[in-house]
Structure formats: structure tokens, C-alpha cells
MMTF fields as JSON, N, C-alpha, C and O atoms, coordinates in Angstrom:
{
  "mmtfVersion": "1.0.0",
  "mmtfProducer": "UNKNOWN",
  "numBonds": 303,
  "numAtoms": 304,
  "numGroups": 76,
  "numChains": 1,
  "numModels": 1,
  "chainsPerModel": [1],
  "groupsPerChain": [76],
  "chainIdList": ["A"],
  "bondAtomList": [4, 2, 8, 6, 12, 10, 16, 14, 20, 18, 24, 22, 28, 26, 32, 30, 36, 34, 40, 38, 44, 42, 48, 46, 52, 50, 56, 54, 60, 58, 64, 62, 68, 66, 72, 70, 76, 74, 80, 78, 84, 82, 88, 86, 92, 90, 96, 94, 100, 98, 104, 102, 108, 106, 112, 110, 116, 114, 120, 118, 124, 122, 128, 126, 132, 130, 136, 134, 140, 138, 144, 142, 148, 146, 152, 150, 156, 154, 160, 158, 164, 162, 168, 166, 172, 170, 176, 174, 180, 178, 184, 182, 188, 186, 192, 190, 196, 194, 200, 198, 204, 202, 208, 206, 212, 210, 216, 214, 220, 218, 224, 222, 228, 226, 232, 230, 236, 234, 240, 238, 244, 242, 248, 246, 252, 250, 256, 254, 260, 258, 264, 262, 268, 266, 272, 270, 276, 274, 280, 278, 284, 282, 288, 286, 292, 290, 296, 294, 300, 298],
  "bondOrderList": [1, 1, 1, 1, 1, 1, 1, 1, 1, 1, 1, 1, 1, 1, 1, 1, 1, 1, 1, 1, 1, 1, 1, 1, 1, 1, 1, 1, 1, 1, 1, 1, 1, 1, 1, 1, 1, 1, 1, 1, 1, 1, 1, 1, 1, 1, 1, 1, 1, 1, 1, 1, 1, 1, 1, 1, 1, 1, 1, 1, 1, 1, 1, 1, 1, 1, 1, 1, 1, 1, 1, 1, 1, 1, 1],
  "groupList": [{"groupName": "UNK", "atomNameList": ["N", "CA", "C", "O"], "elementList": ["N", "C", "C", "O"], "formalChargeList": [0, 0, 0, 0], "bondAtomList": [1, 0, 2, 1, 3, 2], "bondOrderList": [1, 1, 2], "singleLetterCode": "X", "chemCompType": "L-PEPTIDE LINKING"}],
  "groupTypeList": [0, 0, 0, 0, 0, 0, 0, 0, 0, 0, 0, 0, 0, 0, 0, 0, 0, 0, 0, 0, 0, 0, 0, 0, 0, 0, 0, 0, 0, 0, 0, 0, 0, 0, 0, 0, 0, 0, 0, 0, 0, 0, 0, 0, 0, 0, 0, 0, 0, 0, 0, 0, 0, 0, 0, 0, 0, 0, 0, 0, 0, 0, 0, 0, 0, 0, 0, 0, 0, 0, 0, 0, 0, 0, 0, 0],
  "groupIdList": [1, 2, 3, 4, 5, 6, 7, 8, 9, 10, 11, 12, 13, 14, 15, 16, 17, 18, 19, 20, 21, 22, 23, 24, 25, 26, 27, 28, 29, 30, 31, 32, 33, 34, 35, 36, 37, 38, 39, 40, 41, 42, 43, 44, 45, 46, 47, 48, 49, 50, 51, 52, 53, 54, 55, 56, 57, 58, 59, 60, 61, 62, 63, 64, 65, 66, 67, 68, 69, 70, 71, 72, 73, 74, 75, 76],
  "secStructList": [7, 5, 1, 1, 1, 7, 7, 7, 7, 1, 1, 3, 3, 3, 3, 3, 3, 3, 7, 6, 6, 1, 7, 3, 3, 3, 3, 3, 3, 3, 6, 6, 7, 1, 7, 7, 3, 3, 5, 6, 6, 7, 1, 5, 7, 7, 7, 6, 6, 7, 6, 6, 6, 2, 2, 2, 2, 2, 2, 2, 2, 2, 2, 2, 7, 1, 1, 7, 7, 7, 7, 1, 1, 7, 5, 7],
  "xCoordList": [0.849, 0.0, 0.901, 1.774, 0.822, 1.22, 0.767, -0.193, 1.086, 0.4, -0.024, -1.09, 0.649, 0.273, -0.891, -1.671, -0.464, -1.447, -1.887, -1.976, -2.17, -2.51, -1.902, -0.815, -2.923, -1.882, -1.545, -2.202, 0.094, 0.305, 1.546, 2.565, 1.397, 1.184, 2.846, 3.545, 3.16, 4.293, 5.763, 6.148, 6.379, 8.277, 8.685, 8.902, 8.949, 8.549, 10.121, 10.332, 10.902, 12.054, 11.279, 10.188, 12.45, 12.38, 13.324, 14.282, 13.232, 14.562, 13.794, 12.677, 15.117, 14.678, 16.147, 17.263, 15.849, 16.843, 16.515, 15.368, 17.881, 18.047, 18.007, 18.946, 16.908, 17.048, 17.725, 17.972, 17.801, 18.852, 18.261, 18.979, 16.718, 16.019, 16.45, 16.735, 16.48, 16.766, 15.836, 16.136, 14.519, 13.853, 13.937, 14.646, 13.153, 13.654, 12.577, 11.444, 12.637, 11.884, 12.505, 13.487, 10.666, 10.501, 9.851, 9.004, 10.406, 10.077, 10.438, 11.325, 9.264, 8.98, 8.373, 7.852, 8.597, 8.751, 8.852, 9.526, 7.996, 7.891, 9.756, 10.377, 9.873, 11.519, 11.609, 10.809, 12.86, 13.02, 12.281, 12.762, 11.143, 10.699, 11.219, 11.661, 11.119, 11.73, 10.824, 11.377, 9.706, 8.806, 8.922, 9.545, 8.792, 9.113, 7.845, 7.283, 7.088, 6.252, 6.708, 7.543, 6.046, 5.99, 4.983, 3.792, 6.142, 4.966, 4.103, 4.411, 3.496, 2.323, 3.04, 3.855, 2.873, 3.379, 4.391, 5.01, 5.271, 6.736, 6.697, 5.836, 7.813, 8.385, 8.027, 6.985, 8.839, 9.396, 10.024, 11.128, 10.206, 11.492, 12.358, 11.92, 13.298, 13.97, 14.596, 15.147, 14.041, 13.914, 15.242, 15.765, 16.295, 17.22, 17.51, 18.661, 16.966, 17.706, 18.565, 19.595, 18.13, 18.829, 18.25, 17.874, 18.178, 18.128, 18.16, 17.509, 18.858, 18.321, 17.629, 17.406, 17.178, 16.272, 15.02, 14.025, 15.013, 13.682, 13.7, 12.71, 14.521, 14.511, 14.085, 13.466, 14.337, 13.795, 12.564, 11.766, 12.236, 10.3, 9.869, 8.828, 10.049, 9.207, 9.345, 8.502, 10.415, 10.436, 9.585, 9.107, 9.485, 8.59, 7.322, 6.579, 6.96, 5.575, 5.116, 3.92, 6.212, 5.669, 5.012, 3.821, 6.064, 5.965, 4.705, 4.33, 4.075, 3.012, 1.865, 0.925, 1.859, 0.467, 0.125, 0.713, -1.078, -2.75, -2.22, -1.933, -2.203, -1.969, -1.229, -1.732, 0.428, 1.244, 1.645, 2.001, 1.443, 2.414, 3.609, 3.926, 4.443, 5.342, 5.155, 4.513, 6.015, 5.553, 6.292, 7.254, 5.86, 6.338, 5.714, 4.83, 6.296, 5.664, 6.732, 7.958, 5.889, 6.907, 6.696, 7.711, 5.324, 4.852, 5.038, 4.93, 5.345, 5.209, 5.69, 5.365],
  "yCoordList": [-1.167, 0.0, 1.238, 1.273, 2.061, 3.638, 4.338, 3.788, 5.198, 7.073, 7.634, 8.242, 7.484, 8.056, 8.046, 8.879, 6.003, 5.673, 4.279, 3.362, 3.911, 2.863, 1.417, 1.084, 0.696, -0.932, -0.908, -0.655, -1.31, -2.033, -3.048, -2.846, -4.023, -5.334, -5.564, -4.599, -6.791, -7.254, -7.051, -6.864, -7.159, -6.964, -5.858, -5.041, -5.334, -4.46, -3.956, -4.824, -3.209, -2.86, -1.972, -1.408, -2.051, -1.451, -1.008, -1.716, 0.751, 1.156, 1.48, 1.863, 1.075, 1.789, 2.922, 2.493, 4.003, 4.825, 5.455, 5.867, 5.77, 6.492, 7.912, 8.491, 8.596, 10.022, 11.048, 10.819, 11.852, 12.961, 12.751, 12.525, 12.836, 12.758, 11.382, 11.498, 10.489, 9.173, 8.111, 7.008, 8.18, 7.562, 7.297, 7.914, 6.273, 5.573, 5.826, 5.547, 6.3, 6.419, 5.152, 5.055, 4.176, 3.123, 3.797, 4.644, 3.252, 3.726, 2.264, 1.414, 2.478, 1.321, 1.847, 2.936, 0.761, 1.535, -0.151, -1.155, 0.138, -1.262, -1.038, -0.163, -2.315, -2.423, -1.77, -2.016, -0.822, -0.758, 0.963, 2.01, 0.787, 2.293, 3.664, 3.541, 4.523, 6.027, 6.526, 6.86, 6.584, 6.909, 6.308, 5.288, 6.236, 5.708, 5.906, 6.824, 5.466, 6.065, 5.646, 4.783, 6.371, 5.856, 5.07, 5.148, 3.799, 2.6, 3.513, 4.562, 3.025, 3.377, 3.217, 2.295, 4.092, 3.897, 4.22, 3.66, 5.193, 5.856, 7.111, 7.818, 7.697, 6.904, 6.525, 6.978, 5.529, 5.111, 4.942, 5.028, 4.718, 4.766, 3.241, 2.246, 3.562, 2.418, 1.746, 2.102, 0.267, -0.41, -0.663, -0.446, -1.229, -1.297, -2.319, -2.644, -3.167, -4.339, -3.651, -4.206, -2.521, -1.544, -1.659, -2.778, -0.753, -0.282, -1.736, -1.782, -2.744, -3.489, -4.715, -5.555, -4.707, -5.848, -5.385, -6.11, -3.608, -3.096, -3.308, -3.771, -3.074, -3.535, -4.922, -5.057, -5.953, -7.227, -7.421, -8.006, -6.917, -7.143, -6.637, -7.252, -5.519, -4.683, -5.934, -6.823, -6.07, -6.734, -8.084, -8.536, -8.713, -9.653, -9.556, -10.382, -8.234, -7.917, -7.651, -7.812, -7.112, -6.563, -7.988, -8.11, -9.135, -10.167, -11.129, -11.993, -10.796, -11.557, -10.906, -11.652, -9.685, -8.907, -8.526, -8.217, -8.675, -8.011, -6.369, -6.036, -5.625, -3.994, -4.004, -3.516, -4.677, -4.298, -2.626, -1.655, -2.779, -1.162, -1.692, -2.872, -0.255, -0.59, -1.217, -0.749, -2.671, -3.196, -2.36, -1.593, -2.594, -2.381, -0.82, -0.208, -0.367, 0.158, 1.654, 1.709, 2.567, 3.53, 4.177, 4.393, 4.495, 5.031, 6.092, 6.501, 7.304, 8.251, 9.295, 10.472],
  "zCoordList": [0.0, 0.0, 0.0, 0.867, -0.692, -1.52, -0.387, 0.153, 0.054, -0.144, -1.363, -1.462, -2.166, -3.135, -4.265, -4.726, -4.574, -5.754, -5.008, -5.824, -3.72, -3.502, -3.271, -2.798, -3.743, -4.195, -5.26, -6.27, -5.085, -6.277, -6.327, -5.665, -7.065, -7.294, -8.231, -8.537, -8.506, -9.312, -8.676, -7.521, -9.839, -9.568, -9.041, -9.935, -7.728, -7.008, -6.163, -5.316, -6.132, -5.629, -4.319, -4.398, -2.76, -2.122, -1.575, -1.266, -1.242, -0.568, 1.011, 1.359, 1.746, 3.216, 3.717, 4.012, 3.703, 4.431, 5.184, 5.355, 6.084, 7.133, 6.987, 6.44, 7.467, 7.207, 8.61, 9.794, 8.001, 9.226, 10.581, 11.555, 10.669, 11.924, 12.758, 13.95, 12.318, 12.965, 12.587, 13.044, 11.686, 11.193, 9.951, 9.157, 9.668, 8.506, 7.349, 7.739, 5.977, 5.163, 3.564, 2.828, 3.852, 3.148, 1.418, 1.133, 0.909, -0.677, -1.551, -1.477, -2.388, -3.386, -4.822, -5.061, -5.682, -6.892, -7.709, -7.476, -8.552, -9.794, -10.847, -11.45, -10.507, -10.742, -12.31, -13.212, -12.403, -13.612, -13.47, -13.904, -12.805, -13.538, -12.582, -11.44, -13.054, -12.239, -11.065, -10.016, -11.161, -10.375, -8.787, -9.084, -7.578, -6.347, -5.683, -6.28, -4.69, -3.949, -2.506, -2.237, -1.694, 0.334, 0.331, 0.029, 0.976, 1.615, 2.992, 3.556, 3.093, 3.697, 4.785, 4.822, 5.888, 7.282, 7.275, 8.18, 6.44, 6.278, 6.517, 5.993, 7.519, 7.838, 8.922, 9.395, 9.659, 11.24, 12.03, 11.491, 13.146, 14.304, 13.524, 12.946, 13.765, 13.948, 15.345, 16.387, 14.514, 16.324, 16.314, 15.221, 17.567, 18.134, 17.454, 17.746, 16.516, 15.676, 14.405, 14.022, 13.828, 13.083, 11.49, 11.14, 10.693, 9.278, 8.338, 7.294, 8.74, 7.834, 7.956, 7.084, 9.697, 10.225, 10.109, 10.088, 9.992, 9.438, 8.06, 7.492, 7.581, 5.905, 5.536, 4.481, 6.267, 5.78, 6.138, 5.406, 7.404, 7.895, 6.978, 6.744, 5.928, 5.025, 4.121, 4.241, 3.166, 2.757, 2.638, 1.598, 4.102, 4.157, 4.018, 3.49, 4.632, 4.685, 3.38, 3.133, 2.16, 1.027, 0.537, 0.25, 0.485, -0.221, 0.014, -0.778, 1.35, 2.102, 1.126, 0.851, 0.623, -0.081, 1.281, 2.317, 0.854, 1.437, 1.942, 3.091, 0.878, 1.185, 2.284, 3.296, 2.361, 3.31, 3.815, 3.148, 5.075, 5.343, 5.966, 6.119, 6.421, 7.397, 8.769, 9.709, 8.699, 9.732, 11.416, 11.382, 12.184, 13.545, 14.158, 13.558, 15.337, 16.347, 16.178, 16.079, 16.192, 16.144, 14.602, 13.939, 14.016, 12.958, 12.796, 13.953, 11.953, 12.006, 12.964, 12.81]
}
């Protein structure tokens, strides 16, 4: 699930970075194309496992479907 344009579906790249504040902003984007949007629930704290144990829960969660957001506690 987007902010922007919703669900969407297929071969799907995701970045997670660390922004200046200390939270993490999740962005996804259909592989190949220029355009990026915010997963839903971006950004968030990052939990004490670090930047890329949040990177794989997204990951997992993207891959599960059903209009994933960012998983975990510490939204916004």
C-alpha cells in the first residue's frame, strides 16, 4: 500500500533509508521504472535491531500482499 497511488502489485524494488532525523523512510517503486512512492506507514522509528532488520520485515511484509504497510511500532 502507496500514499500516493494505492496498491500495487508485481516486480517491485524497495529502498529503506536512514534520514537525518533518525527515522527511517521506506520507498517502493515497480523495478526498472523512475517513479518511487511511500509505503504506507513511512516513515518510522527504527527499532534497536537496526536499518536493515527493518529492511527485511518490510520486505517480508511486502511479499506476504494483502496492502502491506510498514511493519512495527513507532509510525510516524
Amino acid at each position: 500500500m502507496t500514499d500516493e497511488v494505492g496498491v500495487i502489485t508485481g516486480d517491485l524494488t524497495i529502498a529503506t533509508v536512514l534520514r537525518p532525523d533518525g527515522r527511517a523512510a521506506v520507498r517502493i517503486q515497480y523495478t526498472g521504472a523512475e517513479e518511487w512512492y511511500t509505503l504506507s506507514g513511512s516513515p518510522v522509528s527504527v527499532a534497536p535491531g537496526g536499518l536493515e532488520v527493518l529492511h527485511d520485515a518490510v520486505v517480508r511484509a511486502v511479499g506476504q500482499g494483502r496492502e502491506a504497510v510498514v511493519p512495527g511500532p513507532g509510525r510516524r
